[in-house]
FIBA-873497 format. One line per field, with one value per residue (C-alpha): x, y, z; residue number from 0. Coordinates in steps of 0.25 Angstrom, whole numbers, padded with zeros to 4 digits. Each point is the difference from the previous one (the first is absolute). Layout:
BEGIN
x	(X / ...)
y	(Y / ...)
z	(Z / ...)
nr	(NUM / ...)
This chain:
BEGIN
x	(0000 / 0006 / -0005 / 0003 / -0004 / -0002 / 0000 / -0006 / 0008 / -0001 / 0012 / -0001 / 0010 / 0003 / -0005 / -0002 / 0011 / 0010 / 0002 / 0013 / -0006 / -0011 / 0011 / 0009 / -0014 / -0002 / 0013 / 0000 / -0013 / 0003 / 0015 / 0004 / -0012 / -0003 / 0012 / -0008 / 0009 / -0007 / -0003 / -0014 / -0005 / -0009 / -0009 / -0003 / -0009 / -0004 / -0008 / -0014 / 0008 / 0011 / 0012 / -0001 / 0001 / -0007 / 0008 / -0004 / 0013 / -0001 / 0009 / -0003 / 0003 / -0013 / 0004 / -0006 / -0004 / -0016 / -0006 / 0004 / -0007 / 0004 / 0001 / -0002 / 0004 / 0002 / 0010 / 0001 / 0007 / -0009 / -0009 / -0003 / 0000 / -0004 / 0007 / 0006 / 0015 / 0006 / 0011 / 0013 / 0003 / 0014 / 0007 / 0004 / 0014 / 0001 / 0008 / -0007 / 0000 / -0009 / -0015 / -0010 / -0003 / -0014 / -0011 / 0004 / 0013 / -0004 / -0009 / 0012 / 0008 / -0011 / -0001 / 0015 / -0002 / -0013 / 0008 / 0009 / -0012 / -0006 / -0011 / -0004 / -0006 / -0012 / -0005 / 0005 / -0009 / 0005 / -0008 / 0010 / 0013 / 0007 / 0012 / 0005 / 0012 / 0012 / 0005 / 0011 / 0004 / 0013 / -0002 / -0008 / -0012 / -0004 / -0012 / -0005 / -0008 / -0012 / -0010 / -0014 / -0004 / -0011 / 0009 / -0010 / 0013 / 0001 / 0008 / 0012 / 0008 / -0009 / 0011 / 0003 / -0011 / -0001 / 0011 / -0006 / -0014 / 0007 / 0012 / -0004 / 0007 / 0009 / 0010 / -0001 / -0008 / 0007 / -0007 / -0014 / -0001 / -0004 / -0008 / -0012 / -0014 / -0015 / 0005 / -0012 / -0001 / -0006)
y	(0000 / 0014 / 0012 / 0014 / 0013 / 0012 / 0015 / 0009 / 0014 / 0014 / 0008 / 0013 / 0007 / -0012 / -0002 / -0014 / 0000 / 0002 / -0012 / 0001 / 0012 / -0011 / -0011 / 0013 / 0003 / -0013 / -0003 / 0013 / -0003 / -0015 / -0001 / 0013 / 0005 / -0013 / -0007 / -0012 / -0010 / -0011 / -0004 / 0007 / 0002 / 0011 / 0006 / 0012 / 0007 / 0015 / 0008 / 0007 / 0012 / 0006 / -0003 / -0010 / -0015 / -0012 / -0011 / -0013 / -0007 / -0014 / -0004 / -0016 / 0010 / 0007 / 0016 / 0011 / 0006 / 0001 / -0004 / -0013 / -0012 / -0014 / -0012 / -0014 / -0012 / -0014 / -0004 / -0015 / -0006 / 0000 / 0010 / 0008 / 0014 / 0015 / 0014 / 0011 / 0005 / 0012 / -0006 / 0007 / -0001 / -0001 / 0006 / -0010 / 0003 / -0003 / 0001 / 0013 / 0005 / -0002 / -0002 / -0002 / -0015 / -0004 / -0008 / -0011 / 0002 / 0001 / -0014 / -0007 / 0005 / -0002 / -0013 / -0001 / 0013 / -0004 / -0015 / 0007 / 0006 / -0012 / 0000 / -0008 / 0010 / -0004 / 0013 / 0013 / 0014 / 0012 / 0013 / 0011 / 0006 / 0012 / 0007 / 0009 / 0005 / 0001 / 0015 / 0003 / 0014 / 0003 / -0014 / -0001 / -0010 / -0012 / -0008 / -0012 / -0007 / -0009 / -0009 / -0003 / -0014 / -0010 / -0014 / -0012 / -0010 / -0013 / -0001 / -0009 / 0003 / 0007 / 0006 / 0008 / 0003 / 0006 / 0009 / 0005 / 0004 / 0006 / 0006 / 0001 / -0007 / 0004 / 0012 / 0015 / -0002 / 0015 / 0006 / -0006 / -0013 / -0013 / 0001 / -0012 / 0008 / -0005 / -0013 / -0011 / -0015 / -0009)
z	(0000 / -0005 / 0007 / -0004 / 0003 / -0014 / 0005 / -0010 / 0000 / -0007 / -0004 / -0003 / -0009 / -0004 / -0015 / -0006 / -0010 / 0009 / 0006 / 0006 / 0009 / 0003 / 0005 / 0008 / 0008 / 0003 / 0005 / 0009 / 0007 / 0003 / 0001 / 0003 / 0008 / 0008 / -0001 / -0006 / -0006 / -0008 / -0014 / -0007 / -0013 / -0007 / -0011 / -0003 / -0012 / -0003 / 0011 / -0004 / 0008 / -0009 / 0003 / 0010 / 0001 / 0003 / 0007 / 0008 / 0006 / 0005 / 0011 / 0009 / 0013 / 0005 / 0001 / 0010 / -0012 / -0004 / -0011 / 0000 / -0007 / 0004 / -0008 / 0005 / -0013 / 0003 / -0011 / -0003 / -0013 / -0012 / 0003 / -0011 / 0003 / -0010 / 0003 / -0006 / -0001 / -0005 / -0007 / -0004 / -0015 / -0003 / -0013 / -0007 / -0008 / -0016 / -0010 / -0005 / 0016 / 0009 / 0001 / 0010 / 0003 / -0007 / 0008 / -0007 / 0005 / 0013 / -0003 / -0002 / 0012 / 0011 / 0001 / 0006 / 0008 / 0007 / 0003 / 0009 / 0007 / 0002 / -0011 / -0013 / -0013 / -0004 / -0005 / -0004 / -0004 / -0003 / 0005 / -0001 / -0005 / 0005 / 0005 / 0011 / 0002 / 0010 / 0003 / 0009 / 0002 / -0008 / -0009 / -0012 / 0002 / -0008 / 0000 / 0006 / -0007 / 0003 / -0003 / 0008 / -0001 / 0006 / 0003 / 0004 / 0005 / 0007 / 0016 / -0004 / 0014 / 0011 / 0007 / -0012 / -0004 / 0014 / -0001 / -0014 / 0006 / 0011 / -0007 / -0015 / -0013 / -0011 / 0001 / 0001 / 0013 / 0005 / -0009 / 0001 / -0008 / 0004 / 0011 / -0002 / 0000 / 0000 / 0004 / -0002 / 0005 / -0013)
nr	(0 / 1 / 2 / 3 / 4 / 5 / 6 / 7 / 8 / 9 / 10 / 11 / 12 / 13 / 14 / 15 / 16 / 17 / 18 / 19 / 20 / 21 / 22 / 23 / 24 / 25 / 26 / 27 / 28 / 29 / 30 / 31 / 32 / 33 / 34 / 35 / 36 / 37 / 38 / 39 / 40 / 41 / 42 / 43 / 44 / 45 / 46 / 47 / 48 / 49 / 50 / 51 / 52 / 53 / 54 / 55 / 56 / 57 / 58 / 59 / 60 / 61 / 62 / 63 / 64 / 65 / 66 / 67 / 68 / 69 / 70 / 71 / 72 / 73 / 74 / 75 / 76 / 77 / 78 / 79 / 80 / 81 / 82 / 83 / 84 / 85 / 86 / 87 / 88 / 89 / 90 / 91 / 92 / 93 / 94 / 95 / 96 / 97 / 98 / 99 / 100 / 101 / 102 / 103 / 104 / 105 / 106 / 107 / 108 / 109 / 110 / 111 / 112 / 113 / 114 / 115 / 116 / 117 / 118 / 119 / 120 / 121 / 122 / 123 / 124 / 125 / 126 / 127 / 128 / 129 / 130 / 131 / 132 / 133 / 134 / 135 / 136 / 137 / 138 / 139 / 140 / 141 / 142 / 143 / 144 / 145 / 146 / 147 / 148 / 149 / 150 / 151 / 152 / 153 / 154 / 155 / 156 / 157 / 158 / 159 / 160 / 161 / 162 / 163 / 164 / 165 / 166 / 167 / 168 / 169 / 170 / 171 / 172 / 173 / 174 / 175 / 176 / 177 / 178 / 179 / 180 / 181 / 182 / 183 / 184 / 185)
């Protein structure tokens, strides 16, 4: 049984694109405000308020902090289960440069990257594609690209598949991708 605990935050002044600031806020109010040091995960998307942020961060250590939504999963082998990720979507390098990995690209290196979480592909669907960039002062920025997708898998190793619901999948986690959402039981 994995329980974890998603707290919902706003932060102003902090637009969507900019995910680094997302990441540096983040890192202020939990490991340098609180001096809390584990492992956690978040999403964010665009706030209805102008620059501004929406972000949910999911840690398996419940937080003073309000807000918070609780999740209870009993994970057994061979469960089938639905969610949504926001995965990052590497530039591939060609000979002609470089190019952004298509989803059949991705199709073909998820299987491997979802083994090492635990879980078996059974279905991929792609909802949306975008990028937002990183900006540090006195640097040029340069964009992390992404790609929304519904993944309906199979649990091949429950204690990875624990981690991954609780810590997310795939790379580029600073900066707000793979965190497992809407997460369904079949």
């Amino acid at each position: 049984m994995i329980k974890f605990y998603d707290y919902p935050l706003r932060l102003r002044q902090t637009p969507f694109q900019e995910a680094y600031r997302v990441h540096q806020q983040l890192d202020t109010l939990l490991q340098e405000g609180n001096n809390y040091r584990f492992p956690y995960c978040w999403h964010h998307e665009k706030s209805q308020i102008n620059n501004a942020s929406e972000v949910v961060f999911r840690t398996i250590t419940q937080l003073p902090i309000p807000g918070e939504k609780c999740t209870e999963i009993d994970v057994v082998e061979g469960m089938d289960l639905s969610f949504s990720v926001r995965l990052f979507n590497a530039v591939n390098q060609t000979a002609g440069g470089s190019r952004e990995a298509t989803f059949e690209d991705i199709q073909k290196r998820l299987p491997n990257s979802l083994k090492l979480s635990g879980f078996e592909l059974l279905c991929v669907t792609p909802i949306e594609k975008g990028k937002y960039f990183v900006i540090k002062p006195g640097q040029s920025s340069f964009p992390i690209p992404y790609l929304d997708v519904v993944l309906t898998v199979t649990v091949l190793d429950v204690a990875l598949a624990e981690k991954a619901l609780a810590q997310g999948i795939g790379r580029r986690k600073a900066f707000g991708c793979g965190m497992l959402r809407d997460i369904e039981v079949i």
